[in-house]
C-alpha positions in Angstrom: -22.8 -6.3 3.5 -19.7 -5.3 5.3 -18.6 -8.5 8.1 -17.0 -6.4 11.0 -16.9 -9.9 13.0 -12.9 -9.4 13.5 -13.3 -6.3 15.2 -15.5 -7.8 17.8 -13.9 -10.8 18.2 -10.1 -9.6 18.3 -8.7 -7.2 20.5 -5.5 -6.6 19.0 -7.1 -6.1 15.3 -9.7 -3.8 17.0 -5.7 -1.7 18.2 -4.1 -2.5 14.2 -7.3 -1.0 12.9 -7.5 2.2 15.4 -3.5 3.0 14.8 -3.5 2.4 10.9 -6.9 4.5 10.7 -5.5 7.7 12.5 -1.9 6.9 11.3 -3.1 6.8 7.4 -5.2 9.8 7.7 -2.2 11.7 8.5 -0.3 10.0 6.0 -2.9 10.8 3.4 -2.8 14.5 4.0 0.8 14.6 3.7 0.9 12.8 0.5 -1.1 15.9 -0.8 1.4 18.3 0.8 3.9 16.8 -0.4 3.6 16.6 -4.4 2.2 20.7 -3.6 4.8 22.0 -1.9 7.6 20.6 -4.6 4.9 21.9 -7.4 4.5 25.4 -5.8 8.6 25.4 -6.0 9.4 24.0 -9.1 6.5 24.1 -11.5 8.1 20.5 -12.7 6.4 17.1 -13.3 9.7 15.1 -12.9 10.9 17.0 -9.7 7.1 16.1 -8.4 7.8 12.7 -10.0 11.5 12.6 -8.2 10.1 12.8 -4.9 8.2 8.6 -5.5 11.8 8.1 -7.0 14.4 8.4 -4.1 11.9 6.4 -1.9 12.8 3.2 -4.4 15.8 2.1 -3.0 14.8 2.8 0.5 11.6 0.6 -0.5 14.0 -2.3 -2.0 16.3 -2.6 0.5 14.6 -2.4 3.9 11.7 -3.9 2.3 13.2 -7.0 2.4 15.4 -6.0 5.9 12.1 -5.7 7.7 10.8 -8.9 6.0 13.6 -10.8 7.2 13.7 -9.2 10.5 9.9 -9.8 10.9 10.6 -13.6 11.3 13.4 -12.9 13.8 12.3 -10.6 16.1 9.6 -9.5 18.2 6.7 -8.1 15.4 4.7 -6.0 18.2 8.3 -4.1 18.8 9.5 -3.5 15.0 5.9 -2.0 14.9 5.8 0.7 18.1 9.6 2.0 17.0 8.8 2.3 13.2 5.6 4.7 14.3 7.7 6.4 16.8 10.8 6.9 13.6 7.8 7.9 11.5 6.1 11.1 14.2 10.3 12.5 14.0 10.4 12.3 10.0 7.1 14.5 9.9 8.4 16.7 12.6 11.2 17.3 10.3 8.8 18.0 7.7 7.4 20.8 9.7 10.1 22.0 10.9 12.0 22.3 7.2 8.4 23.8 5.8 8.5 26.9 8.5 12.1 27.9 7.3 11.5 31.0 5.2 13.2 29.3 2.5 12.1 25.0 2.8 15.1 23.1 1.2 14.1 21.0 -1.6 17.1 18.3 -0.9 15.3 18.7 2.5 11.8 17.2 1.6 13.8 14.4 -0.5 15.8 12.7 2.2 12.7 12.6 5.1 10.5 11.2 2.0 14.0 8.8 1.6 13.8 8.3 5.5 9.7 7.6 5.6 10.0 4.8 3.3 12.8 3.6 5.4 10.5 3.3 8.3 7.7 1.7 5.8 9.5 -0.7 4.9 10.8 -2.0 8.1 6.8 -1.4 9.6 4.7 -3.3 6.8 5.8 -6.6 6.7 6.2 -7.0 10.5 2.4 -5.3 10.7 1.2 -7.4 7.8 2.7 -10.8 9.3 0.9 -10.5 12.9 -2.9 -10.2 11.4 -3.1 -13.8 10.6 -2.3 -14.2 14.4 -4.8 -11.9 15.8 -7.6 -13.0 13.1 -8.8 -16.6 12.5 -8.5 -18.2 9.4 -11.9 -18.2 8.1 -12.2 -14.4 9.2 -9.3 -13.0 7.3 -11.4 -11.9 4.2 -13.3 -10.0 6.4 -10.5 -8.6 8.1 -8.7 -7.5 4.8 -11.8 -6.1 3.4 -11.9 -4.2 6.9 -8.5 -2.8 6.4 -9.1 -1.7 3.1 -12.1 0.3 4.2 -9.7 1.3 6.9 -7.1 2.7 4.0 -10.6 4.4 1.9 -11.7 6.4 4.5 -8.3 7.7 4.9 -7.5 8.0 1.3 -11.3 9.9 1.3 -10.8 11.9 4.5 -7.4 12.5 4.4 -6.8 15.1 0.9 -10.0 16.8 1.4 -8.2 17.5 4.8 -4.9 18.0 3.8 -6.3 20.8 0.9 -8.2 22.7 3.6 -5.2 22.5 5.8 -2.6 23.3 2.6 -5.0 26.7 2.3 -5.4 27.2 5.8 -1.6 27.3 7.0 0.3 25.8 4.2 2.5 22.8 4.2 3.5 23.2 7.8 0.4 22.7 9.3 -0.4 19.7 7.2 3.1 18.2 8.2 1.9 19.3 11.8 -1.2 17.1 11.6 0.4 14.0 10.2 3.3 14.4 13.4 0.1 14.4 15.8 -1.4 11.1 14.2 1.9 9.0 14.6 2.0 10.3 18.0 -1.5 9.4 18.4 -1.3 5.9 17.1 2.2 5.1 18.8 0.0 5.3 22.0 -2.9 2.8 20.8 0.0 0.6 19.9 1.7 0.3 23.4 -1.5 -1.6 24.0 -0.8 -4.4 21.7 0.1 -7.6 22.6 3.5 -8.8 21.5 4.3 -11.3 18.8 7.6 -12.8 18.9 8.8 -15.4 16.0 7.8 -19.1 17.0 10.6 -20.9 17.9 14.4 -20.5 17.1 16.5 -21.1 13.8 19.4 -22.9 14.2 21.0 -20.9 11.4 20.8 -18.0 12.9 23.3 -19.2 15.4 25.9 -20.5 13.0 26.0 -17.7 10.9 26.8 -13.9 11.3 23.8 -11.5 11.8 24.4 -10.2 7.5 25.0 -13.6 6.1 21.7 -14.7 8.3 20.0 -12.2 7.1 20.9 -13.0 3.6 20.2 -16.3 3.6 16.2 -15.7 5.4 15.8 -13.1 2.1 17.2 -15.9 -0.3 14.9 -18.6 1.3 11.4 -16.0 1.2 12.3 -15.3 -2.6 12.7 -18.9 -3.5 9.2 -19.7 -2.0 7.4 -17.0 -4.0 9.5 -18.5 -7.3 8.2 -21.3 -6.2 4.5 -20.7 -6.2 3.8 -19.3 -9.5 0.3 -18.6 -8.2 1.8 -16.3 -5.7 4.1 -14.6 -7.8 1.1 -13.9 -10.5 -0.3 -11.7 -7.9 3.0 -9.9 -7.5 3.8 -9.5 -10.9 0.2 -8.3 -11.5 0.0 -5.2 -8.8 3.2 -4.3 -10.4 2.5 -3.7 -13.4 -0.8 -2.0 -12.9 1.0 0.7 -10.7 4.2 1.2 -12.9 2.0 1.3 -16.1 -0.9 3.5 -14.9 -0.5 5.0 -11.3 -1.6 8.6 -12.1 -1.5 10.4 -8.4 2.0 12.6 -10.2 -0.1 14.2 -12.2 -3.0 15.5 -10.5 -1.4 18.9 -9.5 -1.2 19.1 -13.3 -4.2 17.8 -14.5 -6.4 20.5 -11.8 -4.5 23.0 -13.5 -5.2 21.6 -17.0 -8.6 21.6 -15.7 -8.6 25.4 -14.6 -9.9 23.5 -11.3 -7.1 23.7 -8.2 -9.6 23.7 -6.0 -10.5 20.1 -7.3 -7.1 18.7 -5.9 -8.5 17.1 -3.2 -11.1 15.5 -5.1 -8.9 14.0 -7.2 -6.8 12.4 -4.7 -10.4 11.3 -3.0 -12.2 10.0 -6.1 -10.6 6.9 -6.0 -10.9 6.2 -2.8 -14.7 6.6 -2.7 -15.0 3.8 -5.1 -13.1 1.9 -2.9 -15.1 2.3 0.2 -18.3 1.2 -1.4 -17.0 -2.1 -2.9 -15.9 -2.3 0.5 -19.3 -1.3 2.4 -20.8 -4.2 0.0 -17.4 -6.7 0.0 -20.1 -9.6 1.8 -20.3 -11.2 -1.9 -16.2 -12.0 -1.3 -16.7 -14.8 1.0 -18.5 -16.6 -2.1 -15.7 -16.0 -4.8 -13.1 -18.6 -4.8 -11.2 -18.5 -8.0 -9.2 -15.1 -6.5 -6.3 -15.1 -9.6 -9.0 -14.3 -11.6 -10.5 -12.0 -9.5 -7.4 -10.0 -9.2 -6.3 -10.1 -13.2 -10.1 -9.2 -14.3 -9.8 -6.0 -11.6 -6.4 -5.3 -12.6 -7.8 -4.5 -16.3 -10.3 -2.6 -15.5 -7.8 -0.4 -13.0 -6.0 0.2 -16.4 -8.7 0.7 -18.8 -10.8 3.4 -16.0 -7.0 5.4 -15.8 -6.3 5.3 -19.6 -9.8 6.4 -20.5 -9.4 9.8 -18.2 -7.3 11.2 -20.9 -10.4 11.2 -23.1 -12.9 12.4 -20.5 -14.8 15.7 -21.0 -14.7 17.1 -18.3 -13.4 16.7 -14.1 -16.8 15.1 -12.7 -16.6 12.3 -15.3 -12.6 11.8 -14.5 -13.4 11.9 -11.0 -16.6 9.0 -11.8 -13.3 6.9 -14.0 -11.3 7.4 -10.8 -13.6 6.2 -8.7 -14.3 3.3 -10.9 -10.7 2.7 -11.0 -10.3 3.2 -7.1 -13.3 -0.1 -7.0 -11.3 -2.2 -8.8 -8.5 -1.6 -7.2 -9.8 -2.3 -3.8 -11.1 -5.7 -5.2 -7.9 -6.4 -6.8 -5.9 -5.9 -3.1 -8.9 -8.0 -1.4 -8.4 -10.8 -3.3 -4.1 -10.7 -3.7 -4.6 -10.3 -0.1 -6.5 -13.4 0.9 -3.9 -15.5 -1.3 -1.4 -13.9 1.0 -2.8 -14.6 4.2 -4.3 -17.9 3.3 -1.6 -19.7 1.5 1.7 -18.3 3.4 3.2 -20.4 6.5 4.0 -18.2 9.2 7.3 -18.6 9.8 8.3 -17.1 6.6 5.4 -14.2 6.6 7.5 -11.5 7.4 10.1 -12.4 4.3 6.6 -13.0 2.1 5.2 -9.7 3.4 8.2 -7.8 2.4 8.3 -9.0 -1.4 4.5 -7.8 -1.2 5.6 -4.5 0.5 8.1 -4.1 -2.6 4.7 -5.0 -5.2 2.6 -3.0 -3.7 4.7 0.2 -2.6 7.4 0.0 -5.3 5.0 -0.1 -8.2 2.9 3.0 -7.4 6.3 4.9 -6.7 7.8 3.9 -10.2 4.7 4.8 -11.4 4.6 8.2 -10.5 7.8 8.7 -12.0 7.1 6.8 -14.9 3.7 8.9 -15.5 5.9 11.9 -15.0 8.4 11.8 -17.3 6.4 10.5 -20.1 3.7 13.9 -19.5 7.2 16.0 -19.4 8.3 13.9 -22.9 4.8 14.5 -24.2 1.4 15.8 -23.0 -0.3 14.8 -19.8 -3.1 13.3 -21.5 -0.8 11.0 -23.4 0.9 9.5 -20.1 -2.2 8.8 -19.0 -3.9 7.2 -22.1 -0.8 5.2 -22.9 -0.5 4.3 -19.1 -3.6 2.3 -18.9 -3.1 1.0 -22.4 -0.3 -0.8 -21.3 -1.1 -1.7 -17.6 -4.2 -4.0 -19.7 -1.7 -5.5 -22.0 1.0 -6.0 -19.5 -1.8 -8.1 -17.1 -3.4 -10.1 -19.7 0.3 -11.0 -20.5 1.4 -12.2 -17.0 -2.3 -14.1 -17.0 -1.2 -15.8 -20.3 2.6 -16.8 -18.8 1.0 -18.1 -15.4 -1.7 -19.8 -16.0 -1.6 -21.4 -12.1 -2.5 -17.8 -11.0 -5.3 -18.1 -13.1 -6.6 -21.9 -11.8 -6.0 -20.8 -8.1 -9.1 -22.1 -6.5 -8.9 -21.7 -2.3 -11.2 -24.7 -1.8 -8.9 -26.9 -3.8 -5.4 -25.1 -3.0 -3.5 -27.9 -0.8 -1.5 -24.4 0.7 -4.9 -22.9 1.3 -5.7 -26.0 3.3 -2.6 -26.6 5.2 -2.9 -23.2 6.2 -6.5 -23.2 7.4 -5.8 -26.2 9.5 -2.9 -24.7 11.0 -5.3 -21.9 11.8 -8.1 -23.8 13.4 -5.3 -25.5 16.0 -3.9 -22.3 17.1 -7.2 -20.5 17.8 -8.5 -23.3 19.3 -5.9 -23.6 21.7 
């Protein structure tokens, strides 16, 4: 069963969990307001589609920013700002939804402006959990977080359609301001994490070129390891190929179901929270490249078969199979993350993951889109997962040292863990 050991024994995980729990659920029910409020005004897949789009370059480029900037400055600090930046973009939400006539151009620059603040939050989040959690709890600790992100993925759109029918987009945006308030106060709480020790470069070099050159020196490890850049390449394409959250608007119409919206955007998240109410049995897998190609497929092959399902309880049963695998798929990339990853680069490491992780569902929506406009909505999603299974077995093929990587025998794996043992015995 479920090992909630890092939440007794850590303090500031107990304040990472809190935030991101209430901070997510508001997050969640905007991401159903959202896509409904651009459907109600346009009636277009690719204008829903567009929205995932102009996020891209914000994901890209502060991405990597706030991965660099994670190993340079205080982590604790990037956090609180980016939460307090993120309670004024959903203000603006708000605010633009109760003009009589919400701008359009409106909705895309705060979406632009949210991934802005998720991409300088992530990595510096993502960097400081191996410093709050031992190294022989951080399976439990990811698998804790990703129950975290279920229940809000669960919660958070059966909310967000009551809300959406209730007041309308407004009051959802409303909602989502009140939980980055919320967890901006749990985070004032949180002890700070500065980088450990000083770079000499950064003193004979100008703040852009230093920058540059961190960025250049966090791509050229992940190059490096070609197990670590399997589990990159892997999320990727799953997302871009067969992300299908674009076209539930669509597909509860196509279903003569609105009222289902919700439990679209749920389904797959309840599949997550029970691998993750029964995630003991991940302390005994050790071959995790496997692990995360195997769930990979079957993320694919649960989307692609929803174009042939009969009916909306059996695509909601493919989407919460889909939603499992998923959830074992980010277990497992995660432990080779946090295991394997030296900490004075995390923050550069964490923002290439940001950038497989966030990117990949975002180009997957547009993707998904475009193809349902070019064609029918069941083809985008057929030929989706069709191609997210070809496109993983293929990277599995090309790197076969993601598909070895054994944690007991990994010599990163075990400089890591001792590095761990020292500082938490200290």
């Amino acid at each position: 069963m479920l090992d909630v050991t890092p939440l007794r024994n850590s303090s500031g995980f107990r304040r990472i969990f809190a935030s991101g729990l209430i901070t997510y659920l508001g997050s969640m029910i905007t991401t159903v307001a959202l896509p409904f409020q651009v459907a109600e005004s346009t009636d277009s897949f690719v204008a829903v589609g567009a929205v995932a789009l102009v996020q891209l370059p914000a994901l890209a480029v502060f991405g990597m920013l706030g991965g660099s900037l994670a190993d340079i400055v205080d982590r604790t600090r990037m956090v609180l700002w980016t939460e307090i930046g993120s309670f004024l973009i959903a203000a603006g939400l708000l605010v633009n939804a109760l003009l009589p006539s919400p701008l359009l151009g409106m909705i895309y620059l705060l979406a632009f402006a949210s991934a802005v603040m998720d991409g300088l939050q992530r990595p510096s989040l993502d960097a400081i959990i191996p410093r709050v959690v031992g190294h022989q709890h951080l399976a439990a600790a990811g698998t804790l977080m990703t129950l975290r992100w279920n229940l809000g993925a669960i919660v958070g759109p059966a909310i967000g359609g009551l809300l959406l029918a209730a007041g309308g987009p407004g009051l959802a945006y409303g909602v989502d301001a009140v939980s980055f308030a919320a967890s901006a106060v749990i985070l004032v709480g949180l002890a700070r994490h500065p980088i450990r020790g000083q770079r000499g470069s950064e003193r004979s070099t100008g703040l852009v070129k230093h920058q540059l050159q961190l960025i250049k020196e966090g791509a050229t490890y992940a190059l490096k390891r070609r197990d670590l850049l399997g589990t990159y390449l892997v999320d990727l394409i799953a997302m871009i190929m067969a992300y299908p959250f674009a076209l539930f608007p669509f597909l509860a119409k196509d279903l003569d179901a609105t009222w289902a919206l919700g439990l679209l955007y749920s389904a797959g998240a309840v599949g997550g929270l029970l691998v993750a109410l029964t995630s003991g049995w991940v302390s005994h897998i050790h071959h995790h490249g496997r692990a995360i190609v195997i769930a990979a497929a079957c993320w694919g092959s649960a989307v692609g078969l929803i174009a042939f399902a009969p009916g909306l309880w059996w695509i909601l049963l493919l989407l919460a199979i889909a939603g499992g695998a998923d959830v074992i798929s980010g277990i497992f990339r995660g432990l080779i993350w946090n295991q394997t990853i030296p900490d004075e680069i995390r923050g550069r490491l964490a923002g290439i993951e940001l950038l497989s992780y966030t990117m990949g569902p975002q180009l997957g929506q547009f993707r998904s889109s475009v193809v349902a406009a070019s064609t029918t909505l069941r083809t985008s999603l057929a030929s989706g997962g069709l191609f997210c299974v070809l496109g993983v077995a293929l990277t599995a093929w090309c790197l076969p040292a993601m598909w070895r990587y054994d944690v007991r025998t990994s010599p990163d794996a075990r400089r890591q863990r001792e590095v761990s043992d020292r500082d938490h015995a200290e």
